[in-house]
Every structure is written in C-alpha cells, then in structure tokens.
C-alpha positions in Angstrom: -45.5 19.0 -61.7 -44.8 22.4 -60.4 -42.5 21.0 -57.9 -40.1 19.4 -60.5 -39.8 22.5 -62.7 -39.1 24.8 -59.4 -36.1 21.7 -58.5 -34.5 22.0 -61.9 -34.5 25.7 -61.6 -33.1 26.0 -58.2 -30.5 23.4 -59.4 -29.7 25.2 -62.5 -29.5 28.7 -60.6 -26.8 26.7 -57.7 -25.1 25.3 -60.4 -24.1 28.5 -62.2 -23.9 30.3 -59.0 -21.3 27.4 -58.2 -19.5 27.9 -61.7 -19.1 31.5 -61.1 -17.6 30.9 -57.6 -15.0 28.5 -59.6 -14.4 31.1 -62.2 -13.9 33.5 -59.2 -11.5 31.8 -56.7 -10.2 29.3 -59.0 -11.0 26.5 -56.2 -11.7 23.3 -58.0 -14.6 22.5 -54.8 -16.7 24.7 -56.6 -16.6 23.1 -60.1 -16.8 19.5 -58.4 -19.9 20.9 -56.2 -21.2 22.5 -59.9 -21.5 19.4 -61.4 -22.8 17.2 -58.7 -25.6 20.3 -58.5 -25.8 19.3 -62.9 -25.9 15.6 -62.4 -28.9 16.0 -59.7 -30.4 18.8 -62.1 -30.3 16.0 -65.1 -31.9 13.5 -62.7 -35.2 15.5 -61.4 -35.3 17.1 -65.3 -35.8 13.2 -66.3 -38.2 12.3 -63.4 -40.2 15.7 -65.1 -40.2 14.1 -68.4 -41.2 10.7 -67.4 -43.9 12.4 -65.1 -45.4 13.7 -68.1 -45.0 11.1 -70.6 -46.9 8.9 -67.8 -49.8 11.1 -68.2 -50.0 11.4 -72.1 -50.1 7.1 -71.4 -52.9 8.0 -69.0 
C-alpha cells in the first residue's frame, strides 16, 4: 500500500518537474516525457484503488 502512494508521488513530482522544464526551454521532449510520466501516474493511482477496493471485498 505504502509503495503505490510513494509511486504516484514520485510520478506526480517527475511530471511537473517535466512540465516546468517544457515551460522553460520550450522543447516539446519534455511535455511528451510529462505525460508518459501522467499516463504511468494514472495507471499505478488505479492499481491503488483496486488494491484497496480488493480489501473492503476481503
């Protein structure tokens, strides 16, 4: 459990880290590397949800 909300943290902080290197430099890399970071962040926040919603079954 603790492992999954410390994943979607670290992605969050990379992502906006990655956002404010785009709003920097202006490279697209950066905003393309942002939201890969966001679509891995939605992923492990789901496998949280479904990790807990498996143990309110249980």
């Amino acid at each position: 459990m603790l492992i999954f909300r410390a994943a979607v943290m670290l992605l969050l902080v990379a992502a906006a880290v990655c956002f404010a290197f785009y709003a920097g430099t202006g490279q697209v890399r950066y905003k393309r590397y942002a939201f890969l970071i966001l679509k891995w962040m939605l992923i492990a926040a789901l496998m949280f949800f479904a990790v807990l919603f498996l143990e309110r079954i249980v």
